[in-house]
C-alpha positions as CSV (number, residue, x, y, z in Angstrom):
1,X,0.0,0.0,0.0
2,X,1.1,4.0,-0.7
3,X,2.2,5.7,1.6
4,X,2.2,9.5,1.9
5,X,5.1,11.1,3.0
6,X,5.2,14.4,5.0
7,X,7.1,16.9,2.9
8,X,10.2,18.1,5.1
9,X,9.8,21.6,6.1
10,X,12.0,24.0,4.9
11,X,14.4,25.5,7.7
12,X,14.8,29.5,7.2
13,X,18.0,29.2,6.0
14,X,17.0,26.9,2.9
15,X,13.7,29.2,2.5
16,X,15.8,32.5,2.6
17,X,17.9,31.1,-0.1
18,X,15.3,29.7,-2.7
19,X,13.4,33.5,-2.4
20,X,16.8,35.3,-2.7
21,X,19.9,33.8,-3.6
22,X,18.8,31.1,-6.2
23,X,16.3,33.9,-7.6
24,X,19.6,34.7,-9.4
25,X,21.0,33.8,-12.7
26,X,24.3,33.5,-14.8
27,X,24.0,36.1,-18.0
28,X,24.2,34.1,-21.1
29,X,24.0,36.9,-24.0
30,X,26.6,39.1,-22.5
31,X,29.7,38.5,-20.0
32,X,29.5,40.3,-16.8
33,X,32.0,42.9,-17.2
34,X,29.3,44.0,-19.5
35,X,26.3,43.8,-17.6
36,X,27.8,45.6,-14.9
37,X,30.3,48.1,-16.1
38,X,30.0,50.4,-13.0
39,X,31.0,47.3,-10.2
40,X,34.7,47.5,-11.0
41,X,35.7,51.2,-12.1
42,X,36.1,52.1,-8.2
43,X,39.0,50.0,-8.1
44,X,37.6,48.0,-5.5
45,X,38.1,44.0,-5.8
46,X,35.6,41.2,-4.8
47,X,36.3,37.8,-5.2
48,X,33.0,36.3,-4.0
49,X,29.9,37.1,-3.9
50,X,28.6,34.4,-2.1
51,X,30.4,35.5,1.1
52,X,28.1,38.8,0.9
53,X,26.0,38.2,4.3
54,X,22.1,39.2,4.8
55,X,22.3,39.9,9.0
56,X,18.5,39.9,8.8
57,X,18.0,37.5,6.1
58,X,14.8,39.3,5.6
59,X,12.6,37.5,2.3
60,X,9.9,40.1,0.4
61,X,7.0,38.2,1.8
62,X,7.9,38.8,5.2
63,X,9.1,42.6,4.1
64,X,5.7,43.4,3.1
65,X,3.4,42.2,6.2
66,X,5.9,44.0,8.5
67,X,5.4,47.1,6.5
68,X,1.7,46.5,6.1
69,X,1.0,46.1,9.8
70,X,3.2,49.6,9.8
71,X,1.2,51.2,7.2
72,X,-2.0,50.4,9.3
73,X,-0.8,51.7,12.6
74,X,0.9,55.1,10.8
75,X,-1.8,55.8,8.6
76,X,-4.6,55.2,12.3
77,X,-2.8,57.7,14.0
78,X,-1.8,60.7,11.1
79,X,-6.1,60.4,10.7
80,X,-6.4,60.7,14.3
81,X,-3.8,63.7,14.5
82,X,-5.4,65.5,11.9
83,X,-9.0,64.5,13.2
84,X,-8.6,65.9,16.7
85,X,-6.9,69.0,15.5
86,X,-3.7,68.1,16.5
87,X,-1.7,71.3,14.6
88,X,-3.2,73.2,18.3
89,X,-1.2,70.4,20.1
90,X,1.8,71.6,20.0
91,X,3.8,73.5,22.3
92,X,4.4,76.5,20.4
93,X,4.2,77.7,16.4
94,X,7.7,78.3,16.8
95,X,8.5,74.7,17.1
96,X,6.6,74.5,13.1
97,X,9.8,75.8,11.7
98,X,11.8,72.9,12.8
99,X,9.3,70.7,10.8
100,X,9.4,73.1,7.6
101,X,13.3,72.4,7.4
102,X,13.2,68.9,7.9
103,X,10.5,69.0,5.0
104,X,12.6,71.1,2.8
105,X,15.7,69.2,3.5
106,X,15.7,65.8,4.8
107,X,12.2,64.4,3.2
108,X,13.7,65.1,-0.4
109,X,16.8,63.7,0.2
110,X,14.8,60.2,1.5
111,X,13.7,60.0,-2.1
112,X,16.9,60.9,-3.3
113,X,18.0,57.7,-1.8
114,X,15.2,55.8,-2.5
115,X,16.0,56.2,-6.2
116,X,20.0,55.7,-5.8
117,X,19.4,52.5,-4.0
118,X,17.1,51.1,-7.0
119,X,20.2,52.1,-9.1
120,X,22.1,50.3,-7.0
121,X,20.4,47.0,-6.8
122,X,20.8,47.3,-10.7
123,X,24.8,47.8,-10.8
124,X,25.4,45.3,-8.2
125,X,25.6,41.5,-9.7
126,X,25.6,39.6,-5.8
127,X,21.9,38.4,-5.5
128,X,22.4,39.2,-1.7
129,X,23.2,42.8,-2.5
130,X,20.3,43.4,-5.2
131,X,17.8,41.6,-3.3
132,X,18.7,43.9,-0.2
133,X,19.1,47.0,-2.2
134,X,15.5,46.9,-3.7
135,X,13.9,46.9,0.4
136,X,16.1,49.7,0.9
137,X,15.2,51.8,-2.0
138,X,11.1,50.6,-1.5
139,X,11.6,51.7,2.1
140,X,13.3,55.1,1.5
141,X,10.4,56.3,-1.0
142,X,8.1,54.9,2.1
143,X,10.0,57.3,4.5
144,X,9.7,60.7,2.1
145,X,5.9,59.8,1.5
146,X,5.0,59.1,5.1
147,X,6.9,62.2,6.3
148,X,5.0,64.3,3.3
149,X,1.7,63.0,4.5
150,X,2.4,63.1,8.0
151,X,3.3,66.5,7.6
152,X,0.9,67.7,4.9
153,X,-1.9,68.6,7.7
154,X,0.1,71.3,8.6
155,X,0.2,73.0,5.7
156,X,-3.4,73.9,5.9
157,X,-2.7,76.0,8.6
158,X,0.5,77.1,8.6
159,X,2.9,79.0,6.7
160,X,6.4,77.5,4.6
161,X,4.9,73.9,3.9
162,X,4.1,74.8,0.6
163,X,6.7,74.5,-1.8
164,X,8.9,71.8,0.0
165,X,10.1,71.1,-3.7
166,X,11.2,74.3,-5.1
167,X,13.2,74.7,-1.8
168,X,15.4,71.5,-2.1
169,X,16.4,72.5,-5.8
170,X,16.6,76.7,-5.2
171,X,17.1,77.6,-1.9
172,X,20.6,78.9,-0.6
173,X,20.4,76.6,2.6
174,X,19.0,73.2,1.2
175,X,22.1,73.2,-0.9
176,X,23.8,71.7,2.1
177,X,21.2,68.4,2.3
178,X,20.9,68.5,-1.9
179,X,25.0,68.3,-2.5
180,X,24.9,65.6,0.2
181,X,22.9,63.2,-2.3
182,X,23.9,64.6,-5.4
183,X,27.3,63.5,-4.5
184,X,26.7,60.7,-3.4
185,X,23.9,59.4,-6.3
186,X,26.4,60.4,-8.4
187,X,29.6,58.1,-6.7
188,X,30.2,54.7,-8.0
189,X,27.7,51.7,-6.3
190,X,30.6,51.2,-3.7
191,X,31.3,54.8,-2.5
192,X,27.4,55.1,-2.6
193,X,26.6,52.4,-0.4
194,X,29.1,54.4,2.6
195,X,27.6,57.5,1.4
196,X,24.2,56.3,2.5
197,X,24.8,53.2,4.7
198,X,27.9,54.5,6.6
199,X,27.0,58.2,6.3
200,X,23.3,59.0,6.5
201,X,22.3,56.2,8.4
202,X,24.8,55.7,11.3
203,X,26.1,59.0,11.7
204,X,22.8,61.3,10.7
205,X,19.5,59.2,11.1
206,X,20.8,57.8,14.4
207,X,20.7,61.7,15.5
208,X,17.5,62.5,13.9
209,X,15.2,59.3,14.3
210,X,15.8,59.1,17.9
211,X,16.5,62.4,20.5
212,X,14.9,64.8,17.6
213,X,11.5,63.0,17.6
214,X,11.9,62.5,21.3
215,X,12.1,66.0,21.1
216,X,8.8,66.2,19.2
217,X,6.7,63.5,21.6
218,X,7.8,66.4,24.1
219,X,6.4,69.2,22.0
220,X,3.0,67.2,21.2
221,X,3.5,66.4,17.6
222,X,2.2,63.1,17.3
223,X,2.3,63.1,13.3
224,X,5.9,63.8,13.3
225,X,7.1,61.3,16.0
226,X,4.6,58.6,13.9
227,X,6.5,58.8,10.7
228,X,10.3,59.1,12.8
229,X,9.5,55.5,15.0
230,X,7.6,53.9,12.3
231,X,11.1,54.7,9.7
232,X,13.6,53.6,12.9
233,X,12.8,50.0,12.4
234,X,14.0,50.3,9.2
235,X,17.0,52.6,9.9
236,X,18.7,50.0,12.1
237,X,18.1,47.5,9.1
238,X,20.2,50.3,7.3
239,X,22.8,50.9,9.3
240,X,23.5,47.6,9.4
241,X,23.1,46.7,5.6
242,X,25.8,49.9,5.4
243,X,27.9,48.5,7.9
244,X,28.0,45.0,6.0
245,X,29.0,46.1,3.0
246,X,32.1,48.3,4.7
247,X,33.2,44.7,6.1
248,X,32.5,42.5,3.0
249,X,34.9,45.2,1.0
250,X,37.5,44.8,3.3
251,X,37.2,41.1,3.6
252,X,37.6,40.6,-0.2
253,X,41.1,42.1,-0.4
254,X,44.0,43.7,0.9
255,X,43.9,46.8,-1.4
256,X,40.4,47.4,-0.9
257,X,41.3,49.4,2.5
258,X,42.8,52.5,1.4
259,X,39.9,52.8,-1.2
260,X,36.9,52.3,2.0
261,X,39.5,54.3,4.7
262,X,39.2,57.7,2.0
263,X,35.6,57.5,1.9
264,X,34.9,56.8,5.6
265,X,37.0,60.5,6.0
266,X,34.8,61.8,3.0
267,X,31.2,60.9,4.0
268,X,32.2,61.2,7.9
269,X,32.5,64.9,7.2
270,X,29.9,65.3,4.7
271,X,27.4,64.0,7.1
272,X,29.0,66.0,10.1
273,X,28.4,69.2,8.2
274,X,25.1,68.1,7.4
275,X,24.5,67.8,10.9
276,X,24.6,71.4,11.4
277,X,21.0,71.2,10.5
278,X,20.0,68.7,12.8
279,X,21.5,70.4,15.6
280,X,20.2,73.5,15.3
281,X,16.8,72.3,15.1
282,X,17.4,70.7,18.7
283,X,19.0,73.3,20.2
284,X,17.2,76.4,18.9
285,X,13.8,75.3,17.7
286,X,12.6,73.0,20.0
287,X,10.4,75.1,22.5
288,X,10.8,72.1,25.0
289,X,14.3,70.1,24.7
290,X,14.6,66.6,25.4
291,X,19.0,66.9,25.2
292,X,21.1,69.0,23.6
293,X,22.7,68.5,20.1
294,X,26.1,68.1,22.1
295,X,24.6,65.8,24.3
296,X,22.9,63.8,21.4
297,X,26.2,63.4,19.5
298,X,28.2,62.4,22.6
299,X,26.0,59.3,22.6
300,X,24.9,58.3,19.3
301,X,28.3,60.2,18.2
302,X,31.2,59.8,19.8
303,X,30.1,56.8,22.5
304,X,28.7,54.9,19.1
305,X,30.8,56.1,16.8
306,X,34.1,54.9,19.1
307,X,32.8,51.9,19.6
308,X,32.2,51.2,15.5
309,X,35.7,52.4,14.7
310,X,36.9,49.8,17.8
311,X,35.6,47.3,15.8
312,X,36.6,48.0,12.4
313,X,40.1,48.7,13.6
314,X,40.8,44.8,13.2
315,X,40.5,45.9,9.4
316,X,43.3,48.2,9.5
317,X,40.4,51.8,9.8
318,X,41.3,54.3,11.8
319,X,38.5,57.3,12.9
320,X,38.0,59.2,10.4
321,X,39.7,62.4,9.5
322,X,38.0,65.3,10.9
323,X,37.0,63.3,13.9
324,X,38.9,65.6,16.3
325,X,37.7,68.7,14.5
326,X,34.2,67.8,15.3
327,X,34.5,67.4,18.7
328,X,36.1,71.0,18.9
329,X,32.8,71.7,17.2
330,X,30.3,70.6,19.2
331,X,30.6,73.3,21.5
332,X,30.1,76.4,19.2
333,X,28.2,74.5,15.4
334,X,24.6,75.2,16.1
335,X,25.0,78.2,17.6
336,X,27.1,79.7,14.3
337,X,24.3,78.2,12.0
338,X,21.4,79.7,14.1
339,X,23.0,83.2,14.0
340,X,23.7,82.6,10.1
341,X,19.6,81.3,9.9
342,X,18.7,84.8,11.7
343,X,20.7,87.4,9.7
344,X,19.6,85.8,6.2
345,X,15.6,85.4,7.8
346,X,14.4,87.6,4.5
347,X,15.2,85.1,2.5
348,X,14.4,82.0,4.3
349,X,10.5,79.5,3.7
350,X,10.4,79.7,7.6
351,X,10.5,81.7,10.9
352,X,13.7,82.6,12.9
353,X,13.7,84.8,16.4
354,X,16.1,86.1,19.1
355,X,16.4,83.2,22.0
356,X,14.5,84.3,25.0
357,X,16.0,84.8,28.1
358,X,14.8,81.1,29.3
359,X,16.5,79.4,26.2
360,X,19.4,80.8,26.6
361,X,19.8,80.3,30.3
362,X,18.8,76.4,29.0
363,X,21.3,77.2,26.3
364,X,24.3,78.3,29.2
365,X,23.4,75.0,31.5
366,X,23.9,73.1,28.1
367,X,27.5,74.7,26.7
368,X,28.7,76.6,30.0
369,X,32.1,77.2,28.6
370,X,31.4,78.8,24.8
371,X,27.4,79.8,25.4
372,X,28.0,83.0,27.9
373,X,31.4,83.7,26.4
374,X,30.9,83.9,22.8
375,X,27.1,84.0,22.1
376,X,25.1,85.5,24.5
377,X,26.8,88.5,23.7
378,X,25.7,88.8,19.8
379,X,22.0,87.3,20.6
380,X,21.5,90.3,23.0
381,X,23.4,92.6,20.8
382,X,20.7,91.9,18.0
383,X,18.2,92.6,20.5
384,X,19.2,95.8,21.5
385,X,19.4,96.2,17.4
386,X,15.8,95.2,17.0
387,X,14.8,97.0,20.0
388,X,15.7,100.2,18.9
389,X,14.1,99.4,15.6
390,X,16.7,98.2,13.5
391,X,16.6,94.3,13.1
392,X,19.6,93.2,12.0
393,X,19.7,92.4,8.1
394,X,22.4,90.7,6.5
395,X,22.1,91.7,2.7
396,X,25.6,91.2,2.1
397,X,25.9,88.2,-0.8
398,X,27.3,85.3,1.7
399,X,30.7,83.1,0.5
400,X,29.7,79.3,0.1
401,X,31.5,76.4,0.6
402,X,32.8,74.9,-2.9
403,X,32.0,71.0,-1.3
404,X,29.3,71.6,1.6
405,X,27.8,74.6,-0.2
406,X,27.2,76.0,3.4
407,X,27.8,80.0,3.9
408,X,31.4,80.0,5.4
409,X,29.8,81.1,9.1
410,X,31.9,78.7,10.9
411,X,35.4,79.4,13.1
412,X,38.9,77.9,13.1
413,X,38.6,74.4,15.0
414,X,41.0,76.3,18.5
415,X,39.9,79.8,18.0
416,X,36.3,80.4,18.1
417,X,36.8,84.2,17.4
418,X,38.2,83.6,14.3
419,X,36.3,82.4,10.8
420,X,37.3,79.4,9.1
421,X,38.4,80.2,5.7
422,X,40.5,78.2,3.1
423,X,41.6,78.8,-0.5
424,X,42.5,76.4,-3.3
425,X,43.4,77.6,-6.5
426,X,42.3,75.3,-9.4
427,X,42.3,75.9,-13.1
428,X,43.1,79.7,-12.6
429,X,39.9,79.9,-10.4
430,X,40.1,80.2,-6.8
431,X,37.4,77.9,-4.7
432,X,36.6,78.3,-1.1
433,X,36.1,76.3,1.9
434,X,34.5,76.3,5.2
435,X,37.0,73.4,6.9
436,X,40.0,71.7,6.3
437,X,37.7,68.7,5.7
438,X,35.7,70.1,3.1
439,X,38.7,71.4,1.4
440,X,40.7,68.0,1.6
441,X,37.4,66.6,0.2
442,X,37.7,68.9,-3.3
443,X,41.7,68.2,-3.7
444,X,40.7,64.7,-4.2
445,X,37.9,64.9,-6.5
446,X,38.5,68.7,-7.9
447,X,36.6,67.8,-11.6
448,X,33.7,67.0,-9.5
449,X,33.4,70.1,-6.9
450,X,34.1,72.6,-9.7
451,X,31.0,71.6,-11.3
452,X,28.8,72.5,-7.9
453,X,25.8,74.8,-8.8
454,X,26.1,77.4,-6.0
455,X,22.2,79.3,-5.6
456,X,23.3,82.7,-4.1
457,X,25.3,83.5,-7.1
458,X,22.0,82.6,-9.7
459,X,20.7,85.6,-7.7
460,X,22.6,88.1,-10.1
461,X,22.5,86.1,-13.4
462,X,20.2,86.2,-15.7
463,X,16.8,86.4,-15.2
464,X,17.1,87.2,-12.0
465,X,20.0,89.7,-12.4
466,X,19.9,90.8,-9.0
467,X,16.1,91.5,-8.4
468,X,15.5,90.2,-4.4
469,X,11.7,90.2,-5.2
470,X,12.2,88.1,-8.7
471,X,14.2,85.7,-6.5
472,X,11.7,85.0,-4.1
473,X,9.4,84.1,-6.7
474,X,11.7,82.0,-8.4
475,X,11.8,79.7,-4.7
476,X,8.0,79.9,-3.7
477,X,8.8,82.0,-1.2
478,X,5.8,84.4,-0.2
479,X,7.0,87.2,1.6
480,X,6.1,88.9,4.9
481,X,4.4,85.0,5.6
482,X,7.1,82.4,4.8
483,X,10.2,84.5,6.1
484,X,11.0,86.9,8.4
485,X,11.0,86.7,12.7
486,X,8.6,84.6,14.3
487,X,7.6,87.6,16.8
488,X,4.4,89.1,14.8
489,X,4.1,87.0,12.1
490,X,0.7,85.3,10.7
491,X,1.9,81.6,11.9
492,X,2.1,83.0,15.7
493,X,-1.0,85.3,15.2
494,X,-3.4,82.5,13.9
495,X,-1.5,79.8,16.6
496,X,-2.3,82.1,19.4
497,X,-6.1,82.7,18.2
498,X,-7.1,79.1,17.3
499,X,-5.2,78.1,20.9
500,X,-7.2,80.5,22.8
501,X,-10.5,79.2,20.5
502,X,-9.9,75.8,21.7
503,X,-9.2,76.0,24.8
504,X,-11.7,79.2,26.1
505,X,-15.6,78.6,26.9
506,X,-16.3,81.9,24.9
């Protein structure tokens, strides 16, 4: 008599393989050099792609009911948010222009990634790096469309939301996030994957995922700390996909290290400068802090950060260059990029102001050896200046940064009293720097820097040719409501007047 026999159930290590690894195939029509002309150009040598390890082993069936249950639980509480009025929730309207930068600059640059990593998966020919490539790119387009819905609420009440867009591609300050990811979309498939994996996802998201939407639990924006802990799941998938493929490059051979070691120093300043944003949003723009941005990076920073380059030291990496420069900076950064923010409000798609007197006794207990000494000083000399009725304008044309494309605002790494400023000649044109890092960056790549498409200077080309009004037009920027000091403007009017609505029995 038959018998039936029980099929043997797959363990997860045969399943993962049969939906990823032996999804794969040999090309028959062309060699491989030929499908994948990009994989070898960096110089960097693999031997096998086999040894390429999946630390999650994740398969697209189970990617897709984790995200799904996500979906459900993201999309439940934006309705809720946005049902219960939760725009009056928040602490204060000044806390709005935090979100309109992070809109401007980092929700673009999500997609940014989204769309290099399905390059990526493409110029790759491991299995194990395509198949892990296509969940990253499908999960950074998820992160720029939840943080644009999440976010899209406020915009029917508030000024600056608008033209997110126009502000990524025109506006002098999202250079900074926009050369970020035009650099790197623009590297080889290696150097992209430490651009993004090494880069943005262990040195920046780890800063902005976790104390900055702490920050905004503590400031009663529910919509914004949905979209930052539903996309931290995926950020410490990530970190470590970026962290992988750092090891599995210097695991194949010897000569891949001094190829990985340049790039850690690139992207480890790239992301550092890029930072500046970050910071400044905790420290100035939170009405209720959580930490400080020198607090923040000390442990997801330095503490982390140590501990990474510990382990990669068995390698042959050292911490990257710059490393000891940034720690000199943590003390004074933020506070450099909020006074550049406040001098150049006219021409900014969101609200700046003078600390009060509470922030910046907060501001002292945080930095008690720079704050007092170097900063106080200028924040309540620009209040005497406004006070007497004359704000304090900076219509001067500001010098930018040839690699970070940041306005050269920031001081000499043992001398905060004196502007960092360096010059390289190139070509019979002369470039300029904000760093030593930014400046070591161009030497290296010079062909590639010169080409940087630097906005303040469109101001007096043609069509603008120097017309301020034309060039707010040209950005989206609607004057006297996007720009200019929070104190008086329609964001702080309408805040105070729906509050009081709310919460008064008249």
């Amino acid at each position: 008599m038959d018998m039936t026999v029980a099929k043997k159930k797959l363990g997860l290590k045969e399943k993962y393989k049969l939906l990823t690894r032996d999804l794969g195939w040999e090309p028959t029509y062309h060699n491989k050099d030929e499908v994948f002309p990009y994989v070898k150009y960096e110089g960097i040598k693999v031997h096998d792609w086999e040894k390429w390890e999946d630390p999650f082993r994740l398969t697209m069936d189970a990617y897709w009911k984790y995200q799904a249950e996500k979906e459900r639980k993201f999309y439940a509480i934006i309705d809720a948010h946005a049902q219960n009025n939760g725009h009056l929730n928040i602490t204060d309207a000044r806390y709005l222009s935090a979100l309109k930068i992070f809109l401007q600059a980092i929700s673009p640059g999500e997609y940014c990634a989204g769309k290099g990593f399905a390059r990526m998966g493409r110029e790759f020919p491991g299995v194990g790096t395509q198949v892990a490539c296509q969940m990253q790119a499908i999960d950074e387009i998820r992160h720029a469309q939840t943080q644009i819905h999440a976010l899209s609420n406020y915009n029917k009440f508030y000024n600056g939301f608008h033209a997110f867009a126009d502000a990524r591609d025109r506006m002098w300050y999202c250079t900074l996030p926009r050369s970020f990811f035009d650099d790197a979309m623009s590297a080889g498939p290696f150097e992209f994957m430490i651009a993004i994996g090494f880069s943005f996802e262990y040195v920046l998201t780890n800063l902005l995922f976790v104390p900055f939407m702490s920050g905004a639990a503590y400031n009663g924006d529910m919509a914004t700390v949905t979209f930052g802990f539903s996309a931290q799941s995926d950020e410490a998938r990530h970190m470590t996909l970026g962290l992988e493929c750092i090891k599995f490059m210097l695991e194949q051979d010897p000569d891949n290290l001094p190829i990985v070691q340049n790039w850690i120093d690139k992207w480890f300043w790239r992301g550092f400068r890029l930072l500046g944003v970050v910071g400044t949003m905790m420290d100035y723009m939170l009405p209720k802090r959580v930490m400080s941005w020198r607090e923040a990076f000390e442990i997801y920073g330095i503490e982390n950060g140590g501990a990474l380059f510990k382990d990669l030291a068995r390698y042959g990496i050292r911490p990257p260059k710059g490393w000891d420069d940034a720690g000199k900076a943590l003390d004074h950064m933020t506070h450099q990029f909020m006074l550049a923010l406040y001098q150049y409000q006219f021409g900014t798609a969101f609200h700046s102001w003078i600390p009060s007197e509470e922030d910046m006794a907060w501001l002292s207990k945080k930095y008690p050896t720079t704050f007092d000494k170097y900063y106080r000083p200028r924040w309540e000399h620009i209040k005497k200046l406004k006070e007497a009725g004359t704000p304090y304008a900076n219509m001067g044309l500001a010098k930018l940064c040839q690699t970070c494309q940041i306005p050269t605002v920031f001081t000499e790494p043992d001398d905060p009293t004196t502007l960092c400023h360096r010059e390289v000649e190139y070509k019979g044109e002369t470039y300029h720097f904000c760093s030593d890092g930014c400046q070591h960056i161009f030497e290296k790549e010079p062909e590639k820097y010169i080409q940087g498409w630097l906005p303040l200077a469109a101001i007096f080309q043609a069509p603008l040719n120097g017309d301020l009004g034309a060039w707010m037009e040209w950005v989206s920027l609607a004057d006297g409501k996007d720009n200019g000091d929070f104190a008086g403007s329609e964001d702080q009017r309408n805040f105070e007047a729906w509050r009081n609505q709310a919460t008064s029995n008249q």
